[in-house]
C-alpha positions in Angstrom: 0.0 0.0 0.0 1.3 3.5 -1.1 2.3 6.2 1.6 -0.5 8.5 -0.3 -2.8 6.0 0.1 -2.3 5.6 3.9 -2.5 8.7 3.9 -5.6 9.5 2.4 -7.3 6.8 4.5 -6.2 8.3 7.3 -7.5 11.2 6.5 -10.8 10.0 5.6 -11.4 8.3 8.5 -10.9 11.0 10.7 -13.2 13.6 8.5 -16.3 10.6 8.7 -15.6 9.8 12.3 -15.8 13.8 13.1 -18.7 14.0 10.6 -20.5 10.9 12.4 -19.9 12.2 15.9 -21.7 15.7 14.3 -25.0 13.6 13.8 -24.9 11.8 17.3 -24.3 15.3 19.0 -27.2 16.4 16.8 -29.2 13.7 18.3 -28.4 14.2 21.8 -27.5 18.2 22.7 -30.7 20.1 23.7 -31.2 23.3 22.0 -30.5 25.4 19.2 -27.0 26.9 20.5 -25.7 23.5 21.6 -26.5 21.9 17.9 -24.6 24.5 16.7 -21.6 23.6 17.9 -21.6 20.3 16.3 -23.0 21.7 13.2 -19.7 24.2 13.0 -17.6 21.0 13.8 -18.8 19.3 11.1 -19.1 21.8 8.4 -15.4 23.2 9.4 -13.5 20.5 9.8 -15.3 17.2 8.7 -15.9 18.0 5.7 -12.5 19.6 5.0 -10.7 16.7 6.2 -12.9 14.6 3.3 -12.1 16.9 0.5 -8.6 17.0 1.7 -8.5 12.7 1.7 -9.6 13.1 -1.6 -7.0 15.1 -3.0 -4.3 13.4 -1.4 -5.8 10.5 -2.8 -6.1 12.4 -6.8 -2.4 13.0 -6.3 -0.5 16.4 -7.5 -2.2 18.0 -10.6 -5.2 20.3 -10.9 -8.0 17.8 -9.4 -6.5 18.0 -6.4 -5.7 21.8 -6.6 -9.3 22.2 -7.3 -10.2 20.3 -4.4 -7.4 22.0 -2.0 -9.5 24.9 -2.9 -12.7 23.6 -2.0 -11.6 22.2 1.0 -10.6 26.1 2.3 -13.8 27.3 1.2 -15.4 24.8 3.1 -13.1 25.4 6.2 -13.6 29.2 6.2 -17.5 29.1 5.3 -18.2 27.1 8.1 -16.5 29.2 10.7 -18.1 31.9 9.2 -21.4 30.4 8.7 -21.7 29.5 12.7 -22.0 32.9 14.3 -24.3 34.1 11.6 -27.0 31.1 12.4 -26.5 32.0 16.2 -27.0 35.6 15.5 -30.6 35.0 13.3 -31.3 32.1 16.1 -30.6 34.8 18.7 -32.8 37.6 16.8 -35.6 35.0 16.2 -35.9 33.8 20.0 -35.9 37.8 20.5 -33.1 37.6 23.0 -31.5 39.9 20.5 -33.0 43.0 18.7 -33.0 42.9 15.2 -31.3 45.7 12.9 -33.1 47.1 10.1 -31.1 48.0 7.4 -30.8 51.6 6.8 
């Protein structure tokens, strides 16, 4: 077995096993806030660590540029993603006011 395919399994593994424990925490936090948290996990760092199996497993070339790419996107959209849902969760419950735009 190659080192790149190690690798990639490795890789793999530890994106569905953080993607898997997402959908159990799901399951089992109370609330909207505490789902969050394992919706951010999953979003910024299980499905990076997928994408990123995959392009170790596509090898150097533009596939796996492309999917080096798509694998940041994903990282940064989810950390960015999180607070936004807690703010409009936070504005719906009415624990926060709302802003109007101007």
């Amino acid at each position: 077995m190659e080192v790149r395919s190690v690798c990639a399994a490795l890789l793999l593994t530890a994106g569905v096993a953080v993607l898997l424990l997402a959908v159990l925490a799901l399951h089992v936090l109370p609330g909207p806030y505490a789902r969050l948290h394992a919706l951010s996990s999953a979003s910024s760092l299980g499905a990076p660590l997928v994408v990123l199996a995959a392009a170790v497993s596509e090898g150097p070339g533009r596939g796996a540029a492309a999917l080096l790419v798509v694998a940041a996107l994903l990282a940064v959209g989810g950390a960015l993603t999180a607070p936004a849902l807690g703010r409009c969760t936070a504005q719906h419950e009415g624990r926060m006011p709302r802003e109007d735009p101007p």
